[in-house]
C-alpha positions in Angstrom: -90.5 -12.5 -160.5 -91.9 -15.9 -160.1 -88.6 -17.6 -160.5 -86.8 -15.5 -158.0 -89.5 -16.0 -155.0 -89.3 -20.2 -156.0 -85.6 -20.0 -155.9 -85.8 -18.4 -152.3 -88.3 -20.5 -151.1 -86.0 -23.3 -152.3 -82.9 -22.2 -150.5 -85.1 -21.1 -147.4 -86.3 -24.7 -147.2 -82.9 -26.4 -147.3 -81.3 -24.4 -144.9 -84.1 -24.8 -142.8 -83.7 -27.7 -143.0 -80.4 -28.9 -142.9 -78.0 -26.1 -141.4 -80.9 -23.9 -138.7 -81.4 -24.4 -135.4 -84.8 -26.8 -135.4 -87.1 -28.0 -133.0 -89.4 -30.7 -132.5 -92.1 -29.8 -129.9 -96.2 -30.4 -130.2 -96.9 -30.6 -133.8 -98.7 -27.3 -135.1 -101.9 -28.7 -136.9 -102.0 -25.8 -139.3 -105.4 -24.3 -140.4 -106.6 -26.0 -143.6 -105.4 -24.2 -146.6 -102.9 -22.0 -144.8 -99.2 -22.3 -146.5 -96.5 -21.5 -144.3 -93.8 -19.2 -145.1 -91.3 -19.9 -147.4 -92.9 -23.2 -148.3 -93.5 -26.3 -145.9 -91.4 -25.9 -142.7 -90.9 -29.7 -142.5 -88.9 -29.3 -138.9 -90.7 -26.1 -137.2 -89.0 -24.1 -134.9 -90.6 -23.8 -131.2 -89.9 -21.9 -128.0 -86.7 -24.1 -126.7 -87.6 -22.6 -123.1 -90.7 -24.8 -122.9 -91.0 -26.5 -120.0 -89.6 -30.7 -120.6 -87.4 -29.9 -123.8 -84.2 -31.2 -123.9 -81.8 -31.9 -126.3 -80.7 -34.9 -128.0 -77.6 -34.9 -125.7 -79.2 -34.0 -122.8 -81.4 -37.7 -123.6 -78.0 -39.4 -124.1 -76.5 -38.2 -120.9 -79.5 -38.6 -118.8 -79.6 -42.0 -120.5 -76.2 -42.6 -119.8 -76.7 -42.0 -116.2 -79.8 -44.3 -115.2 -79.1 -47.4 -117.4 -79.1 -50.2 -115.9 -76.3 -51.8 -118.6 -73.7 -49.0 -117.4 -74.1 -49.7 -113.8 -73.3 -53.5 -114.2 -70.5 -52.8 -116.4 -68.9 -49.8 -114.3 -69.4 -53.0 -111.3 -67.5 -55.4 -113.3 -64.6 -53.1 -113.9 -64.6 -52.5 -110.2 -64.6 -56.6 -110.0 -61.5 -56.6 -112.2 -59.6 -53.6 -110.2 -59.9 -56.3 -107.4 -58.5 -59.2 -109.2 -55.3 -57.1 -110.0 -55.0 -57.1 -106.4 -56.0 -60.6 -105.6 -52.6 -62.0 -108.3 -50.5 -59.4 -106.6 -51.4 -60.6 -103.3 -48.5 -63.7 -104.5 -46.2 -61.4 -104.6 -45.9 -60.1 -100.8 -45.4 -62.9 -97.8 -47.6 -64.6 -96.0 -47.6 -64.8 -92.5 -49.2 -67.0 -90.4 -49.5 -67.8 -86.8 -51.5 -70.5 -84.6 -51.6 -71.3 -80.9 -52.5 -74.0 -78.4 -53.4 -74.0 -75.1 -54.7 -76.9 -73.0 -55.9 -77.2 -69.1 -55.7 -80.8 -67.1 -59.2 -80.9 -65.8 -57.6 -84.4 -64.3 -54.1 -85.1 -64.0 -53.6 -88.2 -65.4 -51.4 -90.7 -63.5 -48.8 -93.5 -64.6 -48.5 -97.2 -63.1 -44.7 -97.8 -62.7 -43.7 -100.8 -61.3 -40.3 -98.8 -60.3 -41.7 -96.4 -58.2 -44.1 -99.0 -56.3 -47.4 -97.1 -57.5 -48.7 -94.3 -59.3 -47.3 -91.8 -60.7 -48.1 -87.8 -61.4 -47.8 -87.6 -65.7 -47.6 -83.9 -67.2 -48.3 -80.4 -65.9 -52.1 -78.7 -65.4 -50.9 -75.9 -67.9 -49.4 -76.4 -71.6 -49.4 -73.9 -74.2 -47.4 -73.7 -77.6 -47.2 -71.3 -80.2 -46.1 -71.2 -84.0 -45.5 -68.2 -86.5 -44.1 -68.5 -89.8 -43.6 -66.3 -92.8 -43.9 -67.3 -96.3 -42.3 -65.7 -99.3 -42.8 -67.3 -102.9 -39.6 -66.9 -104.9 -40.2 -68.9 -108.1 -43.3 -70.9 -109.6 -42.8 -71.2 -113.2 -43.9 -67.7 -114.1 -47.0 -68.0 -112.6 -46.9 -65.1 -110.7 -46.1 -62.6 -113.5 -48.3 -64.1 -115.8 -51.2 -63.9 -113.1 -50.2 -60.0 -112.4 -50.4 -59.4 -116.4 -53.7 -61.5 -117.0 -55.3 -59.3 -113.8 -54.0 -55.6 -115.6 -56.1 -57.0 -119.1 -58.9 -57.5 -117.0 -58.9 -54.6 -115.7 -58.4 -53.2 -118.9 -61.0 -55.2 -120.5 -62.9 -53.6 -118.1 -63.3 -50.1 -118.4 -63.1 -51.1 -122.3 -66.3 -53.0 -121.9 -67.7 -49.9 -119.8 -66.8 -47.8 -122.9 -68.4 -50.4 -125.0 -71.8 -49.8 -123.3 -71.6 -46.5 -123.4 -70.8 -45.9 -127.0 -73.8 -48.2 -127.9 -76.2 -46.6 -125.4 -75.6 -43.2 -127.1 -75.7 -44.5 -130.5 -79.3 -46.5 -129.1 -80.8 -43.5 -127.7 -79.6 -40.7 -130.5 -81.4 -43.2 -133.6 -84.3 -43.1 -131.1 -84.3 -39.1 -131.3 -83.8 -39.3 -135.1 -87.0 -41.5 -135.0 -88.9 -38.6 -133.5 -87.1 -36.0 -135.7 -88.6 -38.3 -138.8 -91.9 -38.5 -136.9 -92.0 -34.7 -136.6 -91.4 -33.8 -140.5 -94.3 -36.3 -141.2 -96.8 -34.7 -139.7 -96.0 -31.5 -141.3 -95.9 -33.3 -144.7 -98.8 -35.1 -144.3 -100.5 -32.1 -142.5 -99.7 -30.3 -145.6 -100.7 -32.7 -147.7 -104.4 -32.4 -146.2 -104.0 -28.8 -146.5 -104.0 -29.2 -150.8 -106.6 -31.6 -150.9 -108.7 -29.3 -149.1 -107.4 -26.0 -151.0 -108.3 -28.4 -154.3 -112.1 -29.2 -152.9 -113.0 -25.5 -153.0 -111.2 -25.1 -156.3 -113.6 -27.9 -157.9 -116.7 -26.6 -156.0 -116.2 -23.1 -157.6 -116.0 -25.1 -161.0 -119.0 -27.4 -159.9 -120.7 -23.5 -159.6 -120.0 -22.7 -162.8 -120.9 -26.0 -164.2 -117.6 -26.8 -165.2 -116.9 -29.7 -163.3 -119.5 -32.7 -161.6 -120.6 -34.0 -158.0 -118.3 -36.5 -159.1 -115.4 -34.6 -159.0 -116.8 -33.0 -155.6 -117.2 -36.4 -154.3 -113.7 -37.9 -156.0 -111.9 -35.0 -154.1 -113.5 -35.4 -150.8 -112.5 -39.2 -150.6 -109.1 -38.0 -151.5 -109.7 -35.5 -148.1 -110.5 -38.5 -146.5 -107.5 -40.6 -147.7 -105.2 -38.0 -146.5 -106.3 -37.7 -142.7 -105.3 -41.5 -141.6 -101.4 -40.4 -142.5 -101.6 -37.8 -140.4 -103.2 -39.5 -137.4 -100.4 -42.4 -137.8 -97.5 -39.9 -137.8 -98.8 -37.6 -134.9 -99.4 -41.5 -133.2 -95.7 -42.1 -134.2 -94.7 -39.3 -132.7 -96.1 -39.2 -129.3 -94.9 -43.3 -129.2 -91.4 -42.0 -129.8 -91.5 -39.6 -126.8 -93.4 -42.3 -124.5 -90.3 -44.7 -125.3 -88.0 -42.0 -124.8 -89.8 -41.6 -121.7 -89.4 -44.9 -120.4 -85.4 -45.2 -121.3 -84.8 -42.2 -119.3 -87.0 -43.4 -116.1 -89.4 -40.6 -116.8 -93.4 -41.0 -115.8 -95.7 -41.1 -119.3 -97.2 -38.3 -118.4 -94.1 -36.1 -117.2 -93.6 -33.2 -119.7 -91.0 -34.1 -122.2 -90.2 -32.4 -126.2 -87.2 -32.9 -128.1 -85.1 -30.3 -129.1 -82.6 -30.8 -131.8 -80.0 -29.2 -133.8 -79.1 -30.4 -137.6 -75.9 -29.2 -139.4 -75.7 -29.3 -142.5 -75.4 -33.3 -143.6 -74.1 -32.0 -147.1 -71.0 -30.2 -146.6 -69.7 -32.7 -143.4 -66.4 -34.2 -144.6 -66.3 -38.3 -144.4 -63.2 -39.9 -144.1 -62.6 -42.5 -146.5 -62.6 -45.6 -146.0 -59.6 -47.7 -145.4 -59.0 -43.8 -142.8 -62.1 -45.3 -141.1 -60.8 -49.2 -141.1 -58.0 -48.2 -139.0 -59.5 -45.5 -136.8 -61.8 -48.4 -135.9 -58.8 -51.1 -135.4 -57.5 -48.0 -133.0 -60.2 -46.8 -130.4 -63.6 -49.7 -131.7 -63.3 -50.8 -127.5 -64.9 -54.1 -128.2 -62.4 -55.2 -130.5 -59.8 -54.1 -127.5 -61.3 -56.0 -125.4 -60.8 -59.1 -128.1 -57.8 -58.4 -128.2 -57.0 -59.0 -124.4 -59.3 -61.8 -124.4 -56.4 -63.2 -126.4 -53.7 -61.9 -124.1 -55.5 -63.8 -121.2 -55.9 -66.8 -122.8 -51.9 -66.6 -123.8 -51.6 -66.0 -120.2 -53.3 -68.8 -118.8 -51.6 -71.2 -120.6 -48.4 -70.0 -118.8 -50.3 -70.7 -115.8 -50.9 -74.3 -116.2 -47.5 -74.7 -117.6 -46.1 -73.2 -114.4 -47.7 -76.7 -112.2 -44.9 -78.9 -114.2 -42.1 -76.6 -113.0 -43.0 -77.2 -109.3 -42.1 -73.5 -106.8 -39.8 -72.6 -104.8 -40.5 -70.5 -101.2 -37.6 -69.1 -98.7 -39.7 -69.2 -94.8 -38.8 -68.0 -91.5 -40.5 -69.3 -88.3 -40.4 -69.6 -84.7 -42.3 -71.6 -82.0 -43.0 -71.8 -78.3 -44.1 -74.7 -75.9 -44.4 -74.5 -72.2 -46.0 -76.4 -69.4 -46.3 -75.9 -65.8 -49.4 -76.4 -62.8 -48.8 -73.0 -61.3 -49.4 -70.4 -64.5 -51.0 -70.6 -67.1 -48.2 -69.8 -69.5 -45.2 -70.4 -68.3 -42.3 -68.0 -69.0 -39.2 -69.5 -66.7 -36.3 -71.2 -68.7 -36.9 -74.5 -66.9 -40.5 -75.4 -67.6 -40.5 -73.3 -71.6 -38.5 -73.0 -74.4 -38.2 -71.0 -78.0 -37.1 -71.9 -81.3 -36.3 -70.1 -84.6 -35.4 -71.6 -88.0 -34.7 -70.2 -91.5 -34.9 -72.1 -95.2 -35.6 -72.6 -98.6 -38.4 -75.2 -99.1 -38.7 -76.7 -103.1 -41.6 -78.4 -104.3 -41.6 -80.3 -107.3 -44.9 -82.4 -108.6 -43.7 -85.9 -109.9 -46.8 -87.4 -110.9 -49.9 -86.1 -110.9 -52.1 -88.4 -113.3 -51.7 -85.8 -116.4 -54.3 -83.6 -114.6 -51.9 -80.5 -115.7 -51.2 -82.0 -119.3 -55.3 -82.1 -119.4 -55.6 -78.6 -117.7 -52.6 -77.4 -120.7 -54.6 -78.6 -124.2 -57.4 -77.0 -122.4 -56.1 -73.7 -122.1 -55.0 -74.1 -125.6 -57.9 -74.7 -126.8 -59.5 -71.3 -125.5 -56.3 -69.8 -126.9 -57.2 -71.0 -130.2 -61.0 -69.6 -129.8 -59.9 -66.6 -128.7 -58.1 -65.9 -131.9 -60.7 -67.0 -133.7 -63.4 -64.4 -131.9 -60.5 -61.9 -132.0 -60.4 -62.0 -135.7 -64.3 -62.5 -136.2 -64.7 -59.6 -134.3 -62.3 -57.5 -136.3 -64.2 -58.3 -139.5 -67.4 -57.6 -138.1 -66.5 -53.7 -137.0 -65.2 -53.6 -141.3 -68.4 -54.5 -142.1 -70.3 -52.5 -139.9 -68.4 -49.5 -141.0 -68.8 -50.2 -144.5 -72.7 -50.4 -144.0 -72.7 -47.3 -142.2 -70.3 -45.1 -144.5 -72.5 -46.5 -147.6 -76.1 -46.0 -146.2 -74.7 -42.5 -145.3 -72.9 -41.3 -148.7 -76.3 -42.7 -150.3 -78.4 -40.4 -147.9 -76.1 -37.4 -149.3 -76.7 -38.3 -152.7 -80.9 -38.8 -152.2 -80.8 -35.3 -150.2 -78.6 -33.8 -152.7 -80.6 -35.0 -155.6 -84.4 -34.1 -154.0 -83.1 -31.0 -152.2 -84.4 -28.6 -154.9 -87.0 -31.0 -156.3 -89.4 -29.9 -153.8 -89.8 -26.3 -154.8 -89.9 -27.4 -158.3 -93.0 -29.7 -157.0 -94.7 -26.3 -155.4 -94.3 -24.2 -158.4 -96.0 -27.2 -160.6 -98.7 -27.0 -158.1 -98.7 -23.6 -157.6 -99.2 -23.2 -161.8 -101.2 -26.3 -162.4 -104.0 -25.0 -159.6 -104.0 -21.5 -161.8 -104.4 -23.5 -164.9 -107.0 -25.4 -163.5 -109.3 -22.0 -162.5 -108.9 -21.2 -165.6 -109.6 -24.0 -167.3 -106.4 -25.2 -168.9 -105.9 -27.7 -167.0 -107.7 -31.0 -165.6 -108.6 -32.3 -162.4 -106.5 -35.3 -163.0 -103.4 -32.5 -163.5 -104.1 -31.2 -160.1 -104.4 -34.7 -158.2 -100.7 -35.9 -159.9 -99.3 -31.9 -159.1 -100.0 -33.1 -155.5 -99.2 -35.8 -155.5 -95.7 -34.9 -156.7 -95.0 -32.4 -154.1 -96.3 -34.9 -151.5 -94.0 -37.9 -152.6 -90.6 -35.5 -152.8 -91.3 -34.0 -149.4 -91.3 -37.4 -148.0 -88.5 -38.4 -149.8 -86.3 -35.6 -148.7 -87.6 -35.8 -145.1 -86.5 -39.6 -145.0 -83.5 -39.0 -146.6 -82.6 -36.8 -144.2 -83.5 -38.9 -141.3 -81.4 -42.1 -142.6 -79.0 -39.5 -143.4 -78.1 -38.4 -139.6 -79.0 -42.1 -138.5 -76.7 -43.8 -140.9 -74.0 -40.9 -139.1 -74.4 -41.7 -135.6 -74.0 -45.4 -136.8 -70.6 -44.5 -138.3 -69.4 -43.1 -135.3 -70.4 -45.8 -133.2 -68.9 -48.4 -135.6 -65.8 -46.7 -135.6 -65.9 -46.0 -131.4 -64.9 -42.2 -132.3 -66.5 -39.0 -133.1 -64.7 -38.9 -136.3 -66.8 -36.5 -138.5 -65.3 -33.0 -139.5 -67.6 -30.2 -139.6 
């Protein structure tokens, strides 16, 4: 019969555990010597209506939405939607157009010894007027490599927004985790307490019968003791997670706020292998993309300088107006005015310019070559961060796979050692290790757990893709 309710206990645990909906909200304290159903409920369920909870998403989105690192990158994209349009602006004409008046506040006069005096010199009224339009045929390919440099930036753009995003989510969801981990700790080490108390009143009933000393007594109650500052720390641990949680999604400290959470089950997830996660990284990793177009715009500026050796070449149309006359201002009459029109190609062609565009060439080079370099740096980076991640969370498997059952193995030992001990088959020292046994796989299982679902959300921000089947 025994086997059968420590087999069910087992099972109830795990699932609990790894596949049921669980909660975090205030952690219970638990009267001392109570044991919860179906063993310790390391993640308890709570009322998800409670006023504050939200869900892990919920953080991410809210996060998502207030940070300050989105709002500068979703600006710099917007930055780059303009530059598209400021290398385009090449491409139309440019028109221009200026005007002159002037008015003779004093005539001026000419001597001329022909005339036998002075002379009236000019008009009281002049105006002139120029427009021209300017269309840029050819300049070495600087044009369409400016159009193409601007549409990487403004890829590299939204990539970078992306970028942000992916490692905002992946910041804020560890952060959760963190409070998840915080939450199974107090139970453990609540539970914990709970034994060593359930063990004090064991040993004072033998210290009645004059089976066991004030030694004992006194041994046990320093144990109590011992037990108490782990507790304090993880309840500490928890409410710090919740503050910093707080202050990442612009909340007041002392605006209500729980986390609620839902685990599936880490065990039966399929993980890609792999070389399938190398190139699912190569494919959507966004700061790699944006590497890669790093490149492209360095390729691109070098075209650019090149393009100052080639010289350009610019078809124009313009027309101008001059007048003069004392009586108007701007005289229209074919005697004292006159228009003029003119059409043309116009070629410009830099001889010598002191190798400034040689100079300005091995530059651009030079950042080509970096690029390449940072392109490829970066690309080996991402490997390795998705080789750490996919290792730390195959080992998490294996340590929840290997302790998941270990824990109800731990109770039973307890369970029979403490019935030993009444009567009198067994030591004291038997019941402090049969504690100390279940205490160390519970927090064994609970951190695997934890690095577990951290080690995942890594994975799928190394790789820049939700990539996990369920």
């Amino acid at each position: 019969m025994k086997k059968t309710v420590s087999l069910t206990a087992a099972l109830s645990l795990f699932f609990n555990l790894a596949a049921a909906p669980l909660c975090a909200a205030g952690p219970a304290a638990g009267k001392a010597g109570a044991k919860p159903k179906d063993g310790i409920d390391l993640f308890t369920l709570n009322d998800a209506a409670k006023p504050g909870m939200i869900t892990i998403d919920q953080a991410v989105d809210a996060a998502l939405q207030n940070n300050t690192a989105i709002k500068t990158a979703e600006k710099n994209a917007e930055i780059y939607d303009q530059q598209v349009r400021q290398y385009w602006s090449y491409v139309y004409p440019r028109i221009s157009l200026s005007g002159n008046y002037t008015r003779a506040l004093k005539q001026q006069e000419t001597i001329s010894p022909m005339l036998g005096g002075k002379g009236k010199m000019g008009y009281n009224n002049n105006a002139s007027a120029q427009a021209e339009a300017t269309l840029l045929l050819w300049k070495g390919g600087a044009v369409s490599a400016g159009i193409k440099m601007g549409e990487y930036f403004s890829q590299s753009g939204y990539l970078q927004l992306l970028e942000s995003r992916n490692k905002i989510k992946d910041t804020v969801t560890v952060l959760c985790f963190g409070i998840v981990l915080s939450h199974a700790l107090i139970q453990v080490q609540q539970e914990n307490l709970n034994i060593a108390q359930n063990h004090l009143k064991e040993i004072n009933l033998k210290y009645k019968q004059g089976l066991a000393s004030d030694l004992d007594i006194l041994n046990q109650k320093v144990k109590i003791s011992n037990s108490e500052p782990p507790l304090i720390q993880a309840k500490n641990s928890y409410e710090i997670g919740l503050l910093t949680l707080r202050r990442v999604l612009n909340k007041d400290p002392q605006d209500p706020l729980d986390l609620y959470w839902r685990l599936e089950n880490i065990l039966q997830i399929n993980v890609p292998q792999l070389e399938e996660l190398y190139k699912t990284a190569r494919e959507h990793r966004p700061d790699l993309a944006v590497a890669r177009l790093s490149t492209k715009i360095a390729e691109q500026n070098i075209k650019i300088a090149r393009a100052d050796n080639y010289g350009e070449i610019s078809a124009f149309v313009n027309g101008s107006y001059s007048g003069a006359s004392d009586s108007v201002l701007i005289p229209a009459s074919d005697h004292n005015s006159s228009l003029g029109a003119n059409a043309g190609l116009r070629l410009s062609i830099p001889l010598f310019e002191g190798f400034r565009v040689d100079s300005i060439i091995k530059q651009r080079k030079l950042a080509y070559d970096q690029a390449l370099l940072l392109e490829q740096d970066t690309e080996r980076g991402i490997k390795v961060e998705v080789k750490q991640a996919w290792l730390n969370l195959n080992e998490a498997r294996q340590r929840i796979s290997a302790t998941k059952g270990t824990i109800e193995q731990a109770r039973t030992n307890l369970e029979r050692t403490t019935l030993r001990y009444r009567n009198g088959l067994a030591s004291r020292l038997d019941l402090d290790d049969s504690a100390l046994l279940l205490h160390n796989a519970e927090l064994q299982f609970v951190q695997a757990v934890h690095d577990a679902f951290t080690a995942l959300s890594n994975l799928n921000y190394a790789v820049g893709k939700e990539v996990i089947v369920k």
